[in-house]
N, C-alpha and C positions, 0 to 999 in steps of 0.2 A: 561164218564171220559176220558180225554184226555191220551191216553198213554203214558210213561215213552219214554224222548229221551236224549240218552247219545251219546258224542259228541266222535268217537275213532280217533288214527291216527297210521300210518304206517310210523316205521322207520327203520334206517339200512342202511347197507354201497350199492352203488351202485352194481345194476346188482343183486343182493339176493333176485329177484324174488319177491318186494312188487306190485307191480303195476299188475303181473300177480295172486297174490294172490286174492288182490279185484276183479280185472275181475270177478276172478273163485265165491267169494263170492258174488256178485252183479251182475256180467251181465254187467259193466259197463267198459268201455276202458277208461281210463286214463288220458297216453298220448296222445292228440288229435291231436297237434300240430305240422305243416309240421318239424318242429325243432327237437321236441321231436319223432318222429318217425324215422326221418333220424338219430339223434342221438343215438337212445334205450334206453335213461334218461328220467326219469320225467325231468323238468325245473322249472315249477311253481306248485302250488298247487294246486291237483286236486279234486275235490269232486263229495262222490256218497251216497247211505244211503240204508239200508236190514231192511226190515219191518219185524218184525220175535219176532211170540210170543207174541205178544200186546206190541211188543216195538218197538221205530225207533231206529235203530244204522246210525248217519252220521260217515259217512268217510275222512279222509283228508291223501291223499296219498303225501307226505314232499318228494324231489330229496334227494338221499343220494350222488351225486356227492360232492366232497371237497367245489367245489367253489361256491356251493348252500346251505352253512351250515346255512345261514342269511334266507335264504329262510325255511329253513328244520324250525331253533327259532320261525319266526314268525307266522308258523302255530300250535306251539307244546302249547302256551300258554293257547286256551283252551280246551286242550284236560281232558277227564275225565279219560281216558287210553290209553294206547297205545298201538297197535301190535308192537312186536319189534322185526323184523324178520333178521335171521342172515341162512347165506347157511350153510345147514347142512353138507357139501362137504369142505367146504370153512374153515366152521369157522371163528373167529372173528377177521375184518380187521380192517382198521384205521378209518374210519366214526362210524362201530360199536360203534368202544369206544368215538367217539366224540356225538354220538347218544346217547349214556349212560349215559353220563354226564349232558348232555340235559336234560334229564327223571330225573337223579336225582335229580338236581339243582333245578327243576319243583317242585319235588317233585311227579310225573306222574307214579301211579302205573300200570303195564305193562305187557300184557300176552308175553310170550318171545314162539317168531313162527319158529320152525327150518324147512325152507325152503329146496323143491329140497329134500327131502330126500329119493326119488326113487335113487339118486346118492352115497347115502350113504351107505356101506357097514357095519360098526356099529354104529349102531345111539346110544346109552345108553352111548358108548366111547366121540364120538361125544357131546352128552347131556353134559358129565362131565365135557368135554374140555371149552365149550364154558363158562358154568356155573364158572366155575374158573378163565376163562380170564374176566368172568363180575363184579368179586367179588368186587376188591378194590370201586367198586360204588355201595351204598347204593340204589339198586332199590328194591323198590316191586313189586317182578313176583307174580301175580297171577296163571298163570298156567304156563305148558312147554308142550307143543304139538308139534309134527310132524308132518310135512303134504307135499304133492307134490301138484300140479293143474293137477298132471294124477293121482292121485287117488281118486276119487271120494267120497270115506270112510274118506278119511282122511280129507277132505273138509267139510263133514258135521258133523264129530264128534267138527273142529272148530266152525261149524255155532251150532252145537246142545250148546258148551261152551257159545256162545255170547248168546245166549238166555235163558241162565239160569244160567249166574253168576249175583248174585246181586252186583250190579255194583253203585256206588253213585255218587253225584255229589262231585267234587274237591272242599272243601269249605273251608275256614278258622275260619267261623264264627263268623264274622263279620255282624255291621249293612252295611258296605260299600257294601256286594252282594245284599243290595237294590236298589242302586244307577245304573243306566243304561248305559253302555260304552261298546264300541264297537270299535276294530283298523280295522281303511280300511284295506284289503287286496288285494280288485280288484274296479277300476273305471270302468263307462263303460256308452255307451250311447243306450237304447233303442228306436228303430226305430219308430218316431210315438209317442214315450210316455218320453223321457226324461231321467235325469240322474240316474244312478243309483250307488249303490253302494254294496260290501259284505263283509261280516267279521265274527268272533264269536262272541257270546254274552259272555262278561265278565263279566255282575249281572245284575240284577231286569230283567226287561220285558220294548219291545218294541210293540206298538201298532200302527197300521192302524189310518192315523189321530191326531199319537203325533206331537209333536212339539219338536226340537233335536237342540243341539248346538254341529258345528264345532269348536271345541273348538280353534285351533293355528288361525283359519279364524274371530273367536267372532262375528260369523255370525250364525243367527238363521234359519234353515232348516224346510221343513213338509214331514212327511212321507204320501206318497200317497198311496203304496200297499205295503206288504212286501209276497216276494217269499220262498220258504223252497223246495229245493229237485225240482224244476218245478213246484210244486204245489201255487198257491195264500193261504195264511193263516192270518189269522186276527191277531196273536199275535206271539213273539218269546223268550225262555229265557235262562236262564245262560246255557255256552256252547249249544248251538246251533246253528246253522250255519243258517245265513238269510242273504238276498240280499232286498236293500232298495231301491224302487225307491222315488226319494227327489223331492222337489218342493223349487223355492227358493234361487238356487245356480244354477253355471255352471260348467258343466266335467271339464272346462280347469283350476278352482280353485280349484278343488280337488286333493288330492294326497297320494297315498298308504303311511298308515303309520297313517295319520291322524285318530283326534279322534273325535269319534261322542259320546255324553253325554247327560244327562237331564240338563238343563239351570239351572244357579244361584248355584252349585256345587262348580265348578275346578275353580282353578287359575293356569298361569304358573310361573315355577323359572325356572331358570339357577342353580341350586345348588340343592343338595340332599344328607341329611347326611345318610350314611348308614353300614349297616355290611357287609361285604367281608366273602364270602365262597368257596369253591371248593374240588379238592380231586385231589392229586399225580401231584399237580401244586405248584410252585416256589412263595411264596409269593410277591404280588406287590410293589413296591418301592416309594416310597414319591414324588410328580410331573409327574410319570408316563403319558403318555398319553392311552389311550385305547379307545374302542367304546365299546358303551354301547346300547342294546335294551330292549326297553320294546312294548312285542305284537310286530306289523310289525311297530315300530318306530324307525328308527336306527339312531345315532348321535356321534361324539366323544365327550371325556371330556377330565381332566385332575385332575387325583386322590390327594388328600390332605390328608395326615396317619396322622391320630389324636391320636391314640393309636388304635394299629392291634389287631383285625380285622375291628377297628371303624374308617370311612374316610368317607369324602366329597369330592361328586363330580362334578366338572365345566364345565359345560356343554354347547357346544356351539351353542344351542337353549333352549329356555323354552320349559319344559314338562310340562303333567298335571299327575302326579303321584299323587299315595294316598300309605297311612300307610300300610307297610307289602309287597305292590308291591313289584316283583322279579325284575329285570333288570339283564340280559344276560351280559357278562362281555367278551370281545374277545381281543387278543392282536394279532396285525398282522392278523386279519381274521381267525383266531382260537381259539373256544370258551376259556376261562380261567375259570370263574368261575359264581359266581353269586353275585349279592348285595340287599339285604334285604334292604328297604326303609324303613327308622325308621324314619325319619321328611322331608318331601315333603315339607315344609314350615320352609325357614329354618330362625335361627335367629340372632343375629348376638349378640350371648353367648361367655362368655370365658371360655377357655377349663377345668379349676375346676367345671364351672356349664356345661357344654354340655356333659360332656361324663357320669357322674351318669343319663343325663337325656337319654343318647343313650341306655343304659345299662338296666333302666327300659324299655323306649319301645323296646326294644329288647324280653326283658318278659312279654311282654303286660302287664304291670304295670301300667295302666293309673293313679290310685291315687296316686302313688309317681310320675308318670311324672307331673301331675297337679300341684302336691304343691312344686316341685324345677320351673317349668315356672312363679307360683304363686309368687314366694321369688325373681325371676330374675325381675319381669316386677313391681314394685313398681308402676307404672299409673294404673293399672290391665292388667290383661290378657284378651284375647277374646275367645271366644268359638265358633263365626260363622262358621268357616270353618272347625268343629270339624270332618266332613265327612269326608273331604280330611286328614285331619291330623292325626286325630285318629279314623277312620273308623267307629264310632257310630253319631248317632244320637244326637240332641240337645238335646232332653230328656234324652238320655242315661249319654251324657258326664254332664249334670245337675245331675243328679241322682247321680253322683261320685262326682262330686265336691261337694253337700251338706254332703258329709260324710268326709268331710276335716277341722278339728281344724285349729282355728285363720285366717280362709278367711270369706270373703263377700262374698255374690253370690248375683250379680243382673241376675236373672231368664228372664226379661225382657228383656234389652240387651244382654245377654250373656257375659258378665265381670267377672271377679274374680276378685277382690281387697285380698290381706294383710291387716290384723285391721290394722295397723300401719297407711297405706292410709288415714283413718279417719280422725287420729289425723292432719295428713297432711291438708285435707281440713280444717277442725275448723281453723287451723291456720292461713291457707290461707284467710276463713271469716272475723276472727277477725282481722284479718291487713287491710280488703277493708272496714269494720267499724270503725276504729282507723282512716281511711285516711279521710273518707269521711263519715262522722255520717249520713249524709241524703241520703245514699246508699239506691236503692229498689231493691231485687233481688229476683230471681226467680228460680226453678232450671235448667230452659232453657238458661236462660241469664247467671246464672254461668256456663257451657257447652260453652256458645258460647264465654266465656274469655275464659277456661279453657277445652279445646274439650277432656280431660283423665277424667273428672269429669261427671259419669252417673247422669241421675235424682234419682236413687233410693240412689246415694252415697252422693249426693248433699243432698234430703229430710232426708237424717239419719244424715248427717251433721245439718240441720236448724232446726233439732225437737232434737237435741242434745244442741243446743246452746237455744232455747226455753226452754229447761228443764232447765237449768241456770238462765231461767230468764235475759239472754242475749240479747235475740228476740224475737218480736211476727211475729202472723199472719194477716196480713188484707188482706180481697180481692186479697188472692192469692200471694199476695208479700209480704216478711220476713222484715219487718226492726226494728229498735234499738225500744227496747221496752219502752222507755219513751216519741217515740216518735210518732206525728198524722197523719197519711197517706193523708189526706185532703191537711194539713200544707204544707208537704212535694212535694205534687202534684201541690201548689202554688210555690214553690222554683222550681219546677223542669222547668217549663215553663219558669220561668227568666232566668234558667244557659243556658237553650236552646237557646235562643232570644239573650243572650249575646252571646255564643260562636258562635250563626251563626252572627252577627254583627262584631266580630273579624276577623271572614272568610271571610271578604270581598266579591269578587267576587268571592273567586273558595272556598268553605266552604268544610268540613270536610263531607261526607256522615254521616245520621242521624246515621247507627247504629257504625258507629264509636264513635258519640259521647255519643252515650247511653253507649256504655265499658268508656271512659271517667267519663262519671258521672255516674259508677256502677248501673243502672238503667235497668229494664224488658223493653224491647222490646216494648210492648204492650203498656207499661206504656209511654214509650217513642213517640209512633205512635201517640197515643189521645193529650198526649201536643201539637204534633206540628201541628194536625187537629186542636186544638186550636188557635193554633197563628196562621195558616192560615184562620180561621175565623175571626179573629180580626184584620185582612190585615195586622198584624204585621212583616209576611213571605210569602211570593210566591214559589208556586212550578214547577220547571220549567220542569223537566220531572221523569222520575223513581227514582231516586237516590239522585236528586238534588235541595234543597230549600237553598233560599238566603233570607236576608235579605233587607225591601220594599228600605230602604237608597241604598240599595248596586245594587239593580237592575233599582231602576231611575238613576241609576250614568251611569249605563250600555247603558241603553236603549239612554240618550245622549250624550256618546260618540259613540256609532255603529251609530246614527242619523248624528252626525254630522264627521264623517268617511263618510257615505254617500253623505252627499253633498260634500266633498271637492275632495273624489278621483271617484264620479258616481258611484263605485259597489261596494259590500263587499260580500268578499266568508269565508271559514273557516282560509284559509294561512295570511291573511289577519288583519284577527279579533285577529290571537294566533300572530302577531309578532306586533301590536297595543296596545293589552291588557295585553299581556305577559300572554294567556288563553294557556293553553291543548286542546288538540281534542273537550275532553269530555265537557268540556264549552262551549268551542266556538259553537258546534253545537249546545246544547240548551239556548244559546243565541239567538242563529241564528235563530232558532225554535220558540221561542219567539215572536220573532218580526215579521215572518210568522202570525201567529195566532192572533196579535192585529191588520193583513191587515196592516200594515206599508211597507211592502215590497214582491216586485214581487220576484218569486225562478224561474230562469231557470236554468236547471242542476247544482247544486250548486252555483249557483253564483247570488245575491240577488243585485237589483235595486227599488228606492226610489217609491213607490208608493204612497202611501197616507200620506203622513206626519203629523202628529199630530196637532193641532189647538195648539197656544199660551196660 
């Protein structure tokens, strides 16, 4: 059995003794860094981990310096608790409480570590002081402990707490903690072997040999090892700390902040409807600007008050956010609050239908958000991106939507329709039958008039109008029930032969003219293999059949363009024939292939000219 590993961190105002805390717990210095040593700050984020008890504890030591508070966010996001260490001498300074807000906003339950308290003359005095300046912030202290790094008792009654508090993972409970994501935190190149990369694991599991999407790069990455603590480890998961070496990318395309994903997931927006929270801060104002982080992603925006605490916000990159994501909220470089991501996909609703629907997902209400998106999107709605949007599963977000009065569920697609939609198609059918009585359709060919029309909505449409006595069925295609599919497949080859004889030289592409004559694809394809066996049409390349009149007309003027000016190229044939590109080159093509003329780099000379 793999042992339990919960991901801690250490925070707190600079100089309150976290960095020498870990030491004392781990064995491990920190600050390594020629910077952070001459300075006696952390800087960046440092990492170490205590095997203790049949458990791993990772560590992530955050700078409690002011102007590293970006720094302190984007390692707090996965932590499963926090040490939150305040000088017991000191008491609680201004990062403290910007430290507390952090945790809270987090939601990061937190053992609170009164540092230095060899310095302390009444620590229970102390205890109360600080406990009362933490108050206006909603944290969860798991424990309160005293400790120095000169007392050695007091160091292992901490370590004996870390090993025997049942400690859990930070979850929401969501299907979304199955989906795999991870914010770089450090690039870097290994000597000999390549790029690498580290982060926390923000859900599912990553494997030796996956396959991972950069998602702002929409570039597809391979993991070749992944590292834990110095050690190689075959797998890594929610909150835990892992370092990736990739295959597939370059160091110098990567960049802290970016996100690494399971492929065919995320998409980005510029916009994020969300809820605004905080505590003993000034509410935000309508246009505001601010910056906003999610993980080690940091970005400005530009706040939209739709009804407070409920806004949108403009973002001056795409993210790949999903349902319930936090986002870190700072104004001037000072944390502010926090925004609960209620639609990562946003839509472009009016404010009577967005905000009952902000309001449900706000209460994980997915069957009332389902059936107010159901009533807004009359084409149907979609359910593919239910991961990102609403943090479950396609089976999940199915499984709710079939518990919804007056919708369609195409299972299939993933569509909601309104019954109302039905009525819409029928009507729709019966006007392409009133227009056009020798209509053949299909429910591919109505999709490809009509790309809001699934097959599943389409076939309850044509076995609806069938029940009427409307329509039949032959061979796959619906048409007017009194009439012979034979018959009709004789007219259809005439309208074809006609419209392409009207198209002259540059004719309508086939499936253009199959929507023209409401006509299956399929149905359409075998006619005109017909008339091409019946040298009725010539097909000149992918897209393009003309009629035999309109291509001997061609074939003697490009002939006789040849003898009067000696060469004909593309510029040539389109300001002659008054052709497009797309013509003239399979003309041009053409007449390659009957050996009538030599091609050197584009430009064609009379070679064998045709007998009289």
């Amino acid at each position: 059995m793999i042992p339990p590993y919960f991901l801690l961190g250490t925070c707190g105002h600079v100089d309150h003794g976290k960095s020498a805390l870990i030491k004392a717990l781990t064995g491990f210095e920190g600050d390594t860094s020629v910077h952070e040593k001459e300075r006696g700050i952390t800087i960046d984020l440092s990492f170490s981990h205590l095997k203790i008890a049949e458990r791993t504890l990772g560590f992530i030591d955050v700078p409690g310096h002011k102007s590293l508070v970006s720094t302190m966010v984007g390692g707090s996001f996965g932590f499963d608790a926090g040490l939150f260490v305040v000088d017991a001498h000191e008491g609680v300074k201004e990062q403290s409480l910007e430290h507390a807000l952090v945790l809270s906003l987090l939601k990061i339950p937190c053992i609170l570590v009164l540092s230095k308290a060899d310095k302390c003359q009444d620590i229970e005095a102390s205890k109360e002081a600080i406990c009362a300046a933490l108050k206006p912030y909603p944290l969860d202290i798991l424990g309160v402990l005293a400790c120095s790094v000169y007392d050695l008792k007091s160091i292992q009654a901490l370590k004996n707490f870390l090993s025997t508090y049942p400690f859990k993972k930070r979850q929401m409970g969501l299907d979304l903690e199955q989906l795999f994501r991870l914010y770089v935190d450090r690039v870097f190149v290994l000597p000999g072997r390549g790029v690498a990369v580290s982060g926390s694991v923000w859900g599912g599991m990553v494997r030796k040999g996956d396959s991972l999407l950069v998602a702002s790069l929409n570039q597809v990455v391979g993991v070749k090892t992944l590292h834990q603590h110095g050690q190689e480890v075959q797998k890594a998961g929610l909150h835990e700390r892992v370092a990736l070496q990739l295959q597939g990318v370059k160091a110098q395309d990567l960049k802290v902040g970016m996100l690494l994903s399971s492929k065919g997931y995320l998409r980005g927006f510029d916009r994020l409807d969300i809820e605004l929270s905080t505590y003993d801060k000034d509410p935000l104002k309508h246009n505001q600007s601010v910056g906003v982080q999610i993980g080690t992603h940091k970005l400005n925006a530009k706040l939209l008050i739709l009804e407070y605490p409920y806004a949108t916000l403009v973002l001056d990159a795409p993210v790949f956010a999903c349902y319930l994501d936090t986002a870190i909220i700072s104004i001037n470089q000072r944390v502010w609050g926090a925004a609960k991501i209620l639609n990562p996909i946003v839509d472009l609703l009016k404010k009577p239908v967005k905000l009952p629907l902000l309001k449900a997902l706000a209460q994980r209400d997915l069957k009332t958000a389902f059936s107010l998106l159901v009533r807004a999107h009359k084409k149907g709605f979609g359910l593919l991106s239910s991961m990102q949007r609403f943090g479950c599963t396609h089976q999940h977000a199915l499984e709710i939507a079939n518990t919804l009065e007056g919708v369609l569920v195409d299972s299939k697609d993933f569509v909601l329709y309104p019954k109302e939609t039905l009525k819409s198609v029928l009507y729709t059918l019966k006007n392409i039958y009133a227009k056009n009585p020798q209509a053949l359709l299909s429910p591919k060919s109505l999709n490809s008039k009509h790309s809001y029309i699934s097959h599943h909505l389409a076939n309850l449409a044509f076995h609806a109008l069938a029940k009427e006595g409307f329509l039949k069925q032959e061979g796959g295609l619906w048409l007017l029930a009194h009439l012979e599919l034979d018959k009709l497949q004789d007219k259809l080859q005439d309208k074809l032969y006609q419209m392409l004889l009207e198209g002259g030289l540059t004719p309508e592409a086939p499936y253009n003219l199959y929507d023209h004559l409401d006509t299956d694809r399929q149905m359409g394809d075998d006619a005109l293999k017909a008339l091409c066996q019946q040298k009725k049409i010539y097909r000149l390349c992918h897209n393009v059949f003309v009629a035999k009149s309109a291509l001997d007309k061609a074939i003697n003027s490009m002939l006789e363009i040849l003898r009067v000016s000696g060469y004909l190229d593309v510029q040539l044939l389109k300001e002659k024939l008054i052709l497009s590109r797309k013509y003239a080159i399979a003309y041009l093509e053409y007449l390659d292939k009957r050996g009538y003329t030599h091609n050197e780099q584009g430009r064609r000379t009379l070679k064998n000219p045709p007998q009289a």
